[in-house]
MOPAC internal coordinates of N, CA, C and O (Angstrom, degrees):
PM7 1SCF
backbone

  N    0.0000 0     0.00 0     0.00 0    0    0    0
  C    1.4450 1     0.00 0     0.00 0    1    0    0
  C    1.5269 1   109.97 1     0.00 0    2    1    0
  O    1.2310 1   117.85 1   -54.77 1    3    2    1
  N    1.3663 1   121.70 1   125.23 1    3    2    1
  C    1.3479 1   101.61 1   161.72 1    5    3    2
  C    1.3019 1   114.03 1   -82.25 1    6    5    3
  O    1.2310 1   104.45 1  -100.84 1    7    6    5
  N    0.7038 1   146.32 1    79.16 1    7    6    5
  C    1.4645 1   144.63 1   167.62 1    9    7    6
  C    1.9484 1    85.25 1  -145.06 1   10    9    7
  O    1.2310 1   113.65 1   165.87 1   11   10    9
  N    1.0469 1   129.61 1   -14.13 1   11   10    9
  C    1.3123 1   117.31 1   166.38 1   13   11   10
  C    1.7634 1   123.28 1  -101.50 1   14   13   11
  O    1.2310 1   124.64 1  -146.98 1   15   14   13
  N    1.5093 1   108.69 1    33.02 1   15   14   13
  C    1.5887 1   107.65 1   177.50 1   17   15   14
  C    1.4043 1    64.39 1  -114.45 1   18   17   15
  O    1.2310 1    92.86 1   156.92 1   19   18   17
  N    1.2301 1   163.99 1   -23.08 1   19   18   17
  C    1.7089 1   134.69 1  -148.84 1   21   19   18
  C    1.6518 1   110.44 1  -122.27 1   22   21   19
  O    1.2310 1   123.70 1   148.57 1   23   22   21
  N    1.5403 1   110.50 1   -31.43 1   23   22   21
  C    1.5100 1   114.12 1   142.75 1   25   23   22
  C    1.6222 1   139.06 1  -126.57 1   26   25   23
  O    1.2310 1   119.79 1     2.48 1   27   26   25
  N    1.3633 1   118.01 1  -177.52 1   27   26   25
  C    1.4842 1   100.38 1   171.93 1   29   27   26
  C    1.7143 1    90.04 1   -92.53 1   30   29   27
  O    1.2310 1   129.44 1   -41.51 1   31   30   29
  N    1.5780 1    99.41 1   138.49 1   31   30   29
  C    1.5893 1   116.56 1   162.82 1   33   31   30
  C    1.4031 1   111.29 1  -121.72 1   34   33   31
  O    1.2310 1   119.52 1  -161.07 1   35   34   33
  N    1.4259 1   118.52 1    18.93 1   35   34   33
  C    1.1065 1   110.87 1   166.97 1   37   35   34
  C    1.9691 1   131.86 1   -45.85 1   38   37   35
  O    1.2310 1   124.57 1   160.65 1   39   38   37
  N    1.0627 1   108.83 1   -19.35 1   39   38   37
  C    1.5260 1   126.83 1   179.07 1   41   39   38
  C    1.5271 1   103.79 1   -82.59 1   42   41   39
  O    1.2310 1   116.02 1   147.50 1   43   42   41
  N    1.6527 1   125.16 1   -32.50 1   43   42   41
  C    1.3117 1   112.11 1   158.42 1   45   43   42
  C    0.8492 1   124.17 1   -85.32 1   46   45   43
  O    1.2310 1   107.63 1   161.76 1   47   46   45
  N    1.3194 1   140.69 1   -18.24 1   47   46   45
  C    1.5505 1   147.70 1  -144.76 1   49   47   46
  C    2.0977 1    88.93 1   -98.13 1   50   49   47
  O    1.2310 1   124.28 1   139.75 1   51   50   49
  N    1.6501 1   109.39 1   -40.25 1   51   50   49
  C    1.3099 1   113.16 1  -179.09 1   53   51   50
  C    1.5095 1   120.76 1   -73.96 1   54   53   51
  O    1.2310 1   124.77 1   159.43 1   55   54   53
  N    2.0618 1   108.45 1   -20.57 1   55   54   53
  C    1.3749 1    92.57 1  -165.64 1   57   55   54
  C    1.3948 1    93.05 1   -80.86 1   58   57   55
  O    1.2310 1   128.45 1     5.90 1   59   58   57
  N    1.9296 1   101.32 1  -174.10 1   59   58   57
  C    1.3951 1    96.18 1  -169.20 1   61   59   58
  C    1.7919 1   111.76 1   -99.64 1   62   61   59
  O    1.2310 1   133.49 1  -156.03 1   63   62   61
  N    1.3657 1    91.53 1    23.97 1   63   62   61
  C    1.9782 1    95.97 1  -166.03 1   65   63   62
  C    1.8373 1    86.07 1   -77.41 1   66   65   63
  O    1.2310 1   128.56 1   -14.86 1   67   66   65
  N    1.4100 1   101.11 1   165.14 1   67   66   65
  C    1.2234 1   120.73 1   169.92 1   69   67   66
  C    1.6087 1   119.49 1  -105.13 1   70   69   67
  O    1.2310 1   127.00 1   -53.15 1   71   70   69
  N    1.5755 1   104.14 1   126.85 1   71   70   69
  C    1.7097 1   106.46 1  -150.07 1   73   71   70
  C    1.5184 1   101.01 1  -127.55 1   74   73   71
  O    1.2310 1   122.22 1    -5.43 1   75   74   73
  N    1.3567 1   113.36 1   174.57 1   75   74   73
  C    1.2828 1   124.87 1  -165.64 1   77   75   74
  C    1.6309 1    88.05 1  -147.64 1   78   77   75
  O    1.2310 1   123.55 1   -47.44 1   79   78   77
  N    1.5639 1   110.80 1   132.56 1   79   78   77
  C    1.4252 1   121.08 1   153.35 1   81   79   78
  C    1.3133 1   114.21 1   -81.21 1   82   81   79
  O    1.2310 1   111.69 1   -86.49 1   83   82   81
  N    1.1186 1   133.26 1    93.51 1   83   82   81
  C    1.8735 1   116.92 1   162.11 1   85   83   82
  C    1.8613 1   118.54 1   -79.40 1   86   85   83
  O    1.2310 1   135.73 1   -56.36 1   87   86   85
  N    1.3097 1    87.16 1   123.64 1   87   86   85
  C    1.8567 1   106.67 1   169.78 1   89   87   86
  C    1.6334 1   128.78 1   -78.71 1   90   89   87
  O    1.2310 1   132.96 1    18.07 1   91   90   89
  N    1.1674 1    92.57 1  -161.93 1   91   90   89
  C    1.5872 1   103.85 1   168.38 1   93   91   90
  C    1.6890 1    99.13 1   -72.54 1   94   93   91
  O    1.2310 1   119.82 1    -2.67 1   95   94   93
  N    1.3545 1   117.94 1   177.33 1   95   94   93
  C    1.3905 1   157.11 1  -175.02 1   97   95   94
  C    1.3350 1   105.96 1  -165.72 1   98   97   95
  O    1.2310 1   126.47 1   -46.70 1   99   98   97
  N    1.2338 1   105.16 1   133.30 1   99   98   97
  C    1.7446 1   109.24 1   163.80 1  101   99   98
  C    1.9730 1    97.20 1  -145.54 1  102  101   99
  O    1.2310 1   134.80 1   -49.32 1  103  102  101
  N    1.3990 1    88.97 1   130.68 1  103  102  101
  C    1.0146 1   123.51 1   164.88 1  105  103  102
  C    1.7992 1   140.08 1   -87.75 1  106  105  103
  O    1.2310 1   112.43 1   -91.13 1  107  106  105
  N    1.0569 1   131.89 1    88.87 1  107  106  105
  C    1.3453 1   124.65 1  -171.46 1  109  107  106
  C    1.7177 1   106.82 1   -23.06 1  110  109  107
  O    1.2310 1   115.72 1   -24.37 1  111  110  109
  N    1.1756 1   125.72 1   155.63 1  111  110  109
  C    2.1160 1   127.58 1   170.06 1  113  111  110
  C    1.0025 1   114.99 1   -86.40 1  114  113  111
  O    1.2310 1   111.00 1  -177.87 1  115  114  113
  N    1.6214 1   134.55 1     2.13 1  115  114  113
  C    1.7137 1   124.95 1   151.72 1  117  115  114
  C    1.6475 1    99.32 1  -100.21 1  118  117  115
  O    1.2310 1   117.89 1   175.28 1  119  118  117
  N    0.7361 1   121.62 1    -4.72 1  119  118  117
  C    2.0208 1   125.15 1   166.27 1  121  119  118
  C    1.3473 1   113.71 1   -87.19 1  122  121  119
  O    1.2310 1   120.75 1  -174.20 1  123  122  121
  N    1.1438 1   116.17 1     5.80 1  123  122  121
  C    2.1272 1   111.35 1  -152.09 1  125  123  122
  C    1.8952 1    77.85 1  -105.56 1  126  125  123
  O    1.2310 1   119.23 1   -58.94 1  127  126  125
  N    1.3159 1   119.08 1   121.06 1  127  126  125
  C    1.6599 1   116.82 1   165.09 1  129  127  126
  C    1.6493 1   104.89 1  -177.97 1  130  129  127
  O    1.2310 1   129.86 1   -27.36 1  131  130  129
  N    1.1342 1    98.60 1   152.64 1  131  130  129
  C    1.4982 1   100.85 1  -174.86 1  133  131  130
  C    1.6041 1   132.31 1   -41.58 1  134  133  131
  O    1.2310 1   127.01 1   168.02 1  135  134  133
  N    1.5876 1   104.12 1   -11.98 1  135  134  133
  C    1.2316 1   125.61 1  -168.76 1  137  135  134
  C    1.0334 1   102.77 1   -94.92 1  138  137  135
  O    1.2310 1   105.02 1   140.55 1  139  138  137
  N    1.4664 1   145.32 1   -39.45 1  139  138  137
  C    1.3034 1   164.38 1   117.79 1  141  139  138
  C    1.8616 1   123.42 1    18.24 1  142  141  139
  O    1.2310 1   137.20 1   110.44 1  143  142  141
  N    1.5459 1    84.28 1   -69.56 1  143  142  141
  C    1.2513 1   131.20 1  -167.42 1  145  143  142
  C    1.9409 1    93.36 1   -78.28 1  146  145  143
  O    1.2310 1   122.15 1   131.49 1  147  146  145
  N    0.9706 1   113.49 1   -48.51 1  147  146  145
  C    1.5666 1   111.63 1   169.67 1  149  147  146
  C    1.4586 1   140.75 1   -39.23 1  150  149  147
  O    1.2310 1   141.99 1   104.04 1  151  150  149
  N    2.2931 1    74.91 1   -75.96 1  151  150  149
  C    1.7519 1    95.37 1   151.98 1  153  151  150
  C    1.5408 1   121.22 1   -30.86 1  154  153  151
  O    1.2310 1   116.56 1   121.42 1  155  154  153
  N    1.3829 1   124.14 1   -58.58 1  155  154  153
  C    1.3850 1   131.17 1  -162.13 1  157  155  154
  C    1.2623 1    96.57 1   -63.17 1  158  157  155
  O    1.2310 1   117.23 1   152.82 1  159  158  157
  N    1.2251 1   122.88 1   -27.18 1  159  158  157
  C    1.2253 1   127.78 1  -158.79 1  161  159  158
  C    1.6505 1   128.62 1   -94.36 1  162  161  159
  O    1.2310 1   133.26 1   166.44 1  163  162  161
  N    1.0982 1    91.98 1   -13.56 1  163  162  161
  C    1.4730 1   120.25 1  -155.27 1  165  163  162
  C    2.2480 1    87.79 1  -109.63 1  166  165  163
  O    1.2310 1   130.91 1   133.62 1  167  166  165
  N    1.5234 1    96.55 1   -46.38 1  167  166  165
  C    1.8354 1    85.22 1   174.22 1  169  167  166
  C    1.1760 1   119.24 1   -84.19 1  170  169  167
  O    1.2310 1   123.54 1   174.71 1  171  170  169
  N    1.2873 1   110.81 1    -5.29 1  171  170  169
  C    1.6071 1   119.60 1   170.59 1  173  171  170
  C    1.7404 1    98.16 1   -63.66 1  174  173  171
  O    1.2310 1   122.67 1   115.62 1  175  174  173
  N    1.4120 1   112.49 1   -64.38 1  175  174  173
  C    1.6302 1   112.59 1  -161.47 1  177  175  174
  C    1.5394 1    99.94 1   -80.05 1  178  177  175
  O    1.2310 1   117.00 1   176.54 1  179  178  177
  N    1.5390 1   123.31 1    -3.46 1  179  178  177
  C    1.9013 1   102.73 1   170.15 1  181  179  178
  C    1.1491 1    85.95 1   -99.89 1  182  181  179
  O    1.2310 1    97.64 1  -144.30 1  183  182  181
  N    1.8779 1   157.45 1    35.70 1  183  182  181
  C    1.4032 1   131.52 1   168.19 1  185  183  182
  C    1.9292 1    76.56 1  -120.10 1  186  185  183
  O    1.2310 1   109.83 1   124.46 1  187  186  185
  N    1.2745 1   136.68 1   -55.54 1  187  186  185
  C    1.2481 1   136.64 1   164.76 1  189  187  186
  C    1.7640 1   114.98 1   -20.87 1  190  189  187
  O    1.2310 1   131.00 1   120.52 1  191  190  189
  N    1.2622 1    96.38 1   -59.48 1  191  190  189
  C    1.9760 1   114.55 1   176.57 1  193  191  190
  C    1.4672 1    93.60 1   -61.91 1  194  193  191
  O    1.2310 1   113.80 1    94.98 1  195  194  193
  N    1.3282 1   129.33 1   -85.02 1  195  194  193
  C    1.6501 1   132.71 1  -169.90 1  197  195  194
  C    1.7105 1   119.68 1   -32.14 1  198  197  195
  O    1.2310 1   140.07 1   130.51 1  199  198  197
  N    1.5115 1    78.66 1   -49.49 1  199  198  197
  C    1.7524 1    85.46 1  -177.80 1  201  199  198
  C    1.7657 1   131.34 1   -89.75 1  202  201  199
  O    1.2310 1   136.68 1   176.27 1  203  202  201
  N    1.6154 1    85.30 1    -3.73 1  203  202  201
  C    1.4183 1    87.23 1   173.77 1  205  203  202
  C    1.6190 1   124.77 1    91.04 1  206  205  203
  O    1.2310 1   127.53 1   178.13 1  207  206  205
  N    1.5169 1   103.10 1    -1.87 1  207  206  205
  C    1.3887 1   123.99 1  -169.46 1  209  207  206
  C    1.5123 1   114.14 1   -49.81 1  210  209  207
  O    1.2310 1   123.10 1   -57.65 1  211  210  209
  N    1.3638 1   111.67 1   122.35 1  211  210  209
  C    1.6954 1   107.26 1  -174.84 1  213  211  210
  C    1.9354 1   106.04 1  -115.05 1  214  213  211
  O    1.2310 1   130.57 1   173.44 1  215  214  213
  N    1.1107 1    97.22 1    -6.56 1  215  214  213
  C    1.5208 1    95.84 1   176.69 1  217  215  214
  C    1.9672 1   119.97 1  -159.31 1  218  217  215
  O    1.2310 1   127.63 1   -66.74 1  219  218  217
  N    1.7044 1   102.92 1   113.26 1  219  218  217
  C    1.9071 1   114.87 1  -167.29 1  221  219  218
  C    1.5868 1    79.45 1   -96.45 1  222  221  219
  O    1.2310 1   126.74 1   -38.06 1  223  222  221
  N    1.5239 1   104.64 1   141.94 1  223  222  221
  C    1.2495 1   113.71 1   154.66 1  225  223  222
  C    1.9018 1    95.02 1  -161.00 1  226  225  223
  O    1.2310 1   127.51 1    -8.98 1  227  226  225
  N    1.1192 1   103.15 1   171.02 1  227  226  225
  C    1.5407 1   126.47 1  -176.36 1  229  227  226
  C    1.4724 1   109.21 1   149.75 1  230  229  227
  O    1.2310 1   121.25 1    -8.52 1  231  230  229
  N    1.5251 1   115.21 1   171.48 1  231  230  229
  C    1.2270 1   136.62 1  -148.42 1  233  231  230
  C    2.3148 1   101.32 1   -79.78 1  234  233  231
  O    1.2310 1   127.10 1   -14.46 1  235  234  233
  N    1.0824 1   103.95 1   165.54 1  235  234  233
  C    1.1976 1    96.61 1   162.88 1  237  235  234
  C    1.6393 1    94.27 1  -153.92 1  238  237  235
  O    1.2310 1   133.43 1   -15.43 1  239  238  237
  N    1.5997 1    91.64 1   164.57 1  239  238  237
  C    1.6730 1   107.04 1   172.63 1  241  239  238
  C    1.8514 1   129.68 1  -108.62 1  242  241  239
  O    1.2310 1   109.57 1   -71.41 1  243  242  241
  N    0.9383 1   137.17 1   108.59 1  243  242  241
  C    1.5373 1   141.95 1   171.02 1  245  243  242
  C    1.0837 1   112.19 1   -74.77 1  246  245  243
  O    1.2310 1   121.24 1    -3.75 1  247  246  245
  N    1.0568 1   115.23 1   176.25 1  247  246  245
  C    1.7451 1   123.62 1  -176.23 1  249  247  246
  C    1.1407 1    89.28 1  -111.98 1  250  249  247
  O    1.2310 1   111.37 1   -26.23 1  251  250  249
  N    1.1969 1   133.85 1   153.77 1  251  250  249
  C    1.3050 1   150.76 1   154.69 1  253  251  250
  C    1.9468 1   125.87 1    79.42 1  254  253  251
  O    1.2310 1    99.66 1    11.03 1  255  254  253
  N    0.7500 1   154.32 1  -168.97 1  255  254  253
  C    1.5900 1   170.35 1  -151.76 1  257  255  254
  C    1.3567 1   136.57 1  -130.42 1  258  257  255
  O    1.2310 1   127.74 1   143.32 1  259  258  257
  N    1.1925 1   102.70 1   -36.68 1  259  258  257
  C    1.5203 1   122.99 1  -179.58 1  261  259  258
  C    1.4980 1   125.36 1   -76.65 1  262  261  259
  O    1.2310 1   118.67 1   -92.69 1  263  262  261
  N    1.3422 1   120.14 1    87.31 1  263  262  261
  C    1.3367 1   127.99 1  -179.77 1  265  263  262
  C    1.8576 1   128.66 1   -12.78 1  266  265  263
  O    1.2310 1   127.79 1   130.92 1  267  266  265
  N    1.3090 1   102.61 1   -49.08 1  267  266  265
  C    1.1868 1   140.12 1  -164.25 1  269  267  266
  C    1.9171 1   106.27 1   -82.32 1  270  269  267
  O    1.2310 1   121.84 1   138.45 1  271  270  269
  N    1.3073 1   114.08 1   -41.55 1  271  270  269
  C    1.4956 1   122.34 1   152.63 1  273  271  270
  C    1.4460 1   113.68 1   -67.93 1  274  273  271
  O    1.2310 1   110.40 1   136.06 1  275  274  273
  N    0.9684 1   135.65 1   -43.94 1  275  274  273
  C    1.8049 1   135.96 1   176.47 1  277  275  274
  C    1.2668 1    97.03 1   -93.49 1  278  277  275
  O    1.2310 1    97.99 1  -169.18 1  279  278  277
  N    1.1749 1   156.92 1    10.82 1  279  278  277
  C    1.3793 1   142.23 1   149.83 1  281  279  278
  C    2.1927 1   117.87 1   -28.38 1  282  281  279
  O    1.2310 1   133.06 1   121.72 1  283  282  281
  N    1.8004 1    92.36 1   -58.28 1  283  282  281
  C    1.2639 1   114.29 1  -154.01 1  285  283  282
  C    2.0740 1    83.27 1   -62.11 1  286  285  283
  O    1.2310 1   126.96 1   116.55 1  287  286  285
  N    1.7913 1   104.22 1   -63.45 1  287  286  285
  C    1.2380 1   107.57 1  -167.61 1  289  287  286
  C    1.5834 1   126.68 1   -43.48 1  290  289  287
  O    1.2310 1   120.10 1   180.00 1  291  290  289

């Protein structure tokens, strides 16, 4: 998983739920629209539904450093 060079997930990797890492996506910038953004969204939760998936986790990115600005996020 990459989501395990940046933390320990050993506590998910041990429980016994069945999990999904979600990554990046990149989208071409005349493709980027809410409709887009759905789709992705929408095969995420029928491979989640199919497979039985009980737990998504992976890394995400913020802009900036400051504790106190990413608090809310």
């Amino acid at each position: 998983f990459y989501t395990s060079g940046e933390f320990d997930i050993s506590p998910i990797l041990k429980s016994s739920q069945n999990v999904l890492e979600l990554g990046r996506s990149c989208v071409l910038p005349e493709f980027r629209s809410r409709a887009v953004l759905q789709m992705l969204w929408q095969g995420i939760a029928d491979y989640v539904l199919a497979n039985k998936v009980e737990m998504l986790f992976g890394c995400a990115s913020f802009h900036g450093t400051d504790p106190a600005d990413l608090a809310a996020p």
